[in-house]
N, C-alpha and C positions, 0 to 999 in steps of 0.2 A: 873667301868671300861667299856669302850665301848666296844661294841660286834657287830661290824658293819663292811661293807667294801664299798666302791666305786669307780668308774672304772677313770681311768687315763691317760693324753697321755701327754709325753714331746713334748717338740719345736723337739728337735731332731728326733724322735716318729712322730710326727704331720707331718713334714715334708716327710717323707718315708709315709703314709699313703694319705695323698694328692697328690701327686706324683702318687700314685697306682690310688686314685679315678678317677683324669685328663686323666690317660691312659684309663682306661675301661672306660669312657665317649667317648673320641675319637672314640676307638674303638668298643660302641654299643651302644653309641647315649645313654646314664644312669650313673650315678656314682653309684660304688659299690664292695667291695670290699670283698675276702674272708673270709673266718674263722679262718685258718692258718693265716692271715695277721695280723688281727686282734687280735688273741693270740698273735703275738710275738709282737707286738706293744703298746698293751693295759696295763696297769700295777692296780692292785686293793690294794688300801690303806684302812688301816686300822685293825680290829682284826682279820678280817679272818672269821667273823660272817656271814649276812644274806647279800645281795647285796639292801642298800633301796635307790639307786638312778634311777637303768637301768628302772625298770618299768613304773616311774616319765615321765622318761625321753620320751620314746616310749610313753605316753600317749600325753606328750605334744605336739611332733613334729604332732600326728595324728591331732590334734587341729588345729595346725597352718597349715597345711598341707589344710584343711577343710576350714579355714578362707583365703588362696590365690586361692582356689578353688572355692569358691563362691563368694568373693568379689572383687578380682583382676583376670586381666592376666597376665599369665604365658609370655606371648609374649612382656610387657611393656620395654620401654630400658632406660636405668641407669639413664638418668637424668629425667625418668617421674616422677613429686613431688605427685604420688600413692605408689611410692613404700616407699617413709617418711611414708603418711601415714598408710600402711601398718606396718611398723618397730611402729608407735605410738600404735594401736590397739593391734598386736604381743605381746608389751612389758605385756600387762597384763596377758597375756597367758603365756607365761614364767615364771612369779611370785606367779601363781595362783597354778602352779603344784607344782613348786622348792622352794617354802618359806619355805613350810615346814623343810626341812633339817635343820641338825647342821651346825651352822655358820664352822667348823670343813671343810665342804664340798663347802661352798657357798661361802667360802674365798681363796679356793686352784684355784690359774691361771691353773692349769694341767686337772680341772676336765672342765674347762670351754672349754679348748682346746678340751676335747676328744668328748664333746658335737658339737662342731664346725665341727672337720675336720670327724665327723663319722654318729651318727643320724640325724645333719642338716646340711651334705654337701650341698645336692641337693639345701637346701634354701639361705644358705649363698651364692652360686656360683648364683641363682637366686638377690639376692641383689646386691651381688658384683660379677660383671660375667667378671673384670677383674682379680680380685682370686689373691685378694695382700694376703700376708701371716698375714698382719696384722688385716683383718678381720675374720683370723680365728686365731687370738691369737698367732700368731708363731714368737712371736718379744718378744723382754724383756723389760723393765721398763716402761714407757709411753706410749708405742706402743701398750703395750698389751692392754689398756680402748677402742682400736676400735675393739674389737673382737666382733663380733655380738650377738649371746645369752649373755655374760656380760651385755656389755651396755645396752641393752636393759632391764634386768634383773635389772642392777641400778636405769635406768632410770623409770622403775614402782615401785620402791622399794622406792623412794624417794616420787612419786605422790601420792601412797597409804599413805607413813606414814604423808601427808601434810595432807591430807583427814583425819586423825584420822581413818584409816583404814576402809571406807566408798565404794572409788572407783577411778580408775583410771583415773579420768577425766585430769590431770594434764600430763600424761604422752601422749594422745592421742591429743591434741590443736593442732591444723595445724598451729598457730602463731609462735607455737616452736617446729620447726622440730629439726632433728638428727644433724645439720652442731653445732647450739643452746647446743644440748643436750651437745655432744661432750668436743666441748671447753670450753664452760661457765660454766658447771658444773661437768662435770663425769673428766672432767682434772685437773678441780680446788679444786678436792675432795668435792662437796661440800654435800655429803651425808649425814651427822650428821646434816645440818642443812636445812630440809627441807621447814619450814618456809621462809628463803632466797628465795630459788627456786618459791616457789610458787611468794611470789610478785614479784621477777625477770618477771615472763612472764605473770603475771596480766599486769605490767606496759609495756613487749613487746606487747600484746594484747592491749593493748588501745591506742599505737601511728601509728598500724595500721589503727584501726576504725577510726582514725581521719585521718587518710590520711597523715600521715606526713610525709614529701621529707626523703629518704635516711635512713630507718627504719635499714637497715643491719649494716651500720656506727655508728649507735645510740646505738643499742644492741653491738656492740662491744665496746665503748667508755665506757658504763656503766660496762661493763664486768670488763674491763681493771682496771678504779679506783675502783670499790671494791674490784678487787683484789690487789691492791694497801691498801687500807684503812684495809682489811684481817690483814697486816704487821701488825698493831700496836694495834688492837682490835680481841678479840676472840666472834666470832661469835655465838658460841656454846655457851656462856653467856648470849645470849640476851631471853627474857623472854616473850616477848610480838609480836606478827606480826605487828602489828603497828609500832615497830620500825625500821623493817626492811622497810615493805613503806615510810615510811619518807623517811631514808637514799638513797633511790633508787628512790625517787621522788625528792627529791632536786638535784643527779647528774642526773637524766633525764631532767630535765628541764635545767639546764645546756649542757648538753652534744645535744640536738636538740639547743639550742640558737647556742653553736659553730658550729657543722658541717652544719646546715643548714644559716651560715651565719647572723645571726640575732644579733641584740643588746638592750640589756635591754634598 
C-alpha cells in the first residue's frame, strides 16, 4: 500500500490561483501568491503519508531558475528562437529531478497544473508572457500537451529513453524546436516509441544541413503520412531503428520531390 501524498490543483483551482498570481504581478511588479490561497486551492492526493513531490519540485525550479540566469535574458520577447532553446535544455532539468516519481504522480494532468500555475509561474509567464491558460495546463483533452513543465518533461522523457538512458541530446537539437515537439510528437502520442522520434529528427536534421527549400513543409508532410501509415501499422512493434529510417527516408525523399516541385 502506498504511503505517500502529492500536491494538486484543478482547472477550476488553477484558474482562481492564476488570476490571484496576474493581480499581485500588476500590482508589485512579482507573481505570488499567499498561503491561505494556496491552502484552499491546493489539494494532496494520495495516503496521507510523507509529501515526495514538493521538495523535487522547489529543487528543480531553483535549477531552471540558474539556467535562465546565466544562460539567457530574462528581457528576450516571444518569438526570440532562445527561448526554444532554452525550453530544449530546461526539458532535461525537469526529468532529471521528476523521473524519479511513481508513474501514479507523473501521469495525474492536476499535479502538472499545480507545478505550472504555482512554483513555475514566474517561468511559464516568462515563456508564454501572453499567459494562455493552455500553457499552464488549464484546458482539458489535447489542449492540456501545451502545458509547459509536461511537454517539456515528455519531451526529455522520450530523448533520454532513445539514448538508452545516456543523455538528452535529443530533446536539446535546435533542428527540432517546441512548434516540432508539439505536433509531431507529444500530439501524436508518440511516447512509447522513441526510436521513431529519434530518426524523425536525425532525417529533420539532415535536410537542413543540406539546405533544402522549404524544410517546415517537409517535416509537416512527413508528419502527416506517418501518421497516416500509424492507422494500419503498430509502431510499438517494430524492433529495429533501422526500420523506422527507411520508412521516414522513403517518405522524405518523396515528400521534398513534391513540395519542392521536383520530378523523378
Amino acid at each position: 500500500m502506498k504511503n505517500y501524498c502529492y500536491p494538486t490543483v484543478s482547472i477550476f483551482d488553477g484558474l482562481q490561483i492564476k488570476a490571484e498570481q496576474v493581480l499581485a504581478n500588476q500590482k508589485n511588479s512579482k507573481f505570488g501568491v499567499t498561503d491561505s490561497v494556496k491552502k484552499s486551492h491546493v489539494t494532496y492526493r494520495g495516503s496521507g503519508g510523507m509529501d515526495i513531490a514538493s521538495a523535487l519540485v522547489t529543487n528543480m525550479v531553483a535549477d531552471l531558475n540558474t539556467l535562465r540566469n546565466t544562460k539567457f535574458s530574462a528581457n528576450m520577447k516571444i518569438k526570440d528562437s532562445r527561448l526554444d532553446e532554452f525550453e530544449g535544455l530546461a526539458a532535461g532539468i525537469i526529468h532529471k529531478h521528476l523521473n524519479v516519481l511513481p508513474l501514479e504522480v507523473l501521469t495525474d494532468e492536476d499535479f502538472w497544473r499545480y507545478i505550472a500555475v504555482l512554483p513555475m509561474m514566474e517561468l511559464v509567464a516568462w515563456r508564454h508572457p501572453t499567459l494562455g491558460n493552455n500553457n499552464f495546463g488549464l484546458t482539458q483533452g489535447r489542449g492540456f500537451f501545451r502545458c509547459l513543465p509536461y511537454r517539456m518533461f515528455i519531451r526529455a522523457d522520450i530523448a533520454f529513453r532513445s539514448s538508452n538512458g545516456s543523455d538528452y541530446d535529443l530533446a536539446s537539437n535546435k533542428d527540432f524546436g517546441q512548434d516540432q515537439w508539439a505536433s509531431h510528437v507529444i500530439a501524436q502520442q508518440y511516447g512509447m516509441v522513441p526510436t521513431l522520434v529519434k530518426s524523425m529528427l536525425h532525417y529533420f536534421a539532415g535536410i537542413r544541413s543540406r539546405n533544402v527549400k522549404q524544410p517546415t513543409q517537409i517535416d509537416r508532410a512527413i508528419a502527416k503520412e506517418l501518421n497516416q501509415i500509424r492507422s494500419i501499422q503498430v509502431f510499438e512493434f517494430f524492433e529495429k531503428d533501422s526500420e523506422f529510417d527507411q520508412i521516414i527516408g522513403e517518405i522524405g525523399v518523396k515528400s521534398e520531390l513534391l513540395i519542392n516541385g521536383l520530378k523523378k
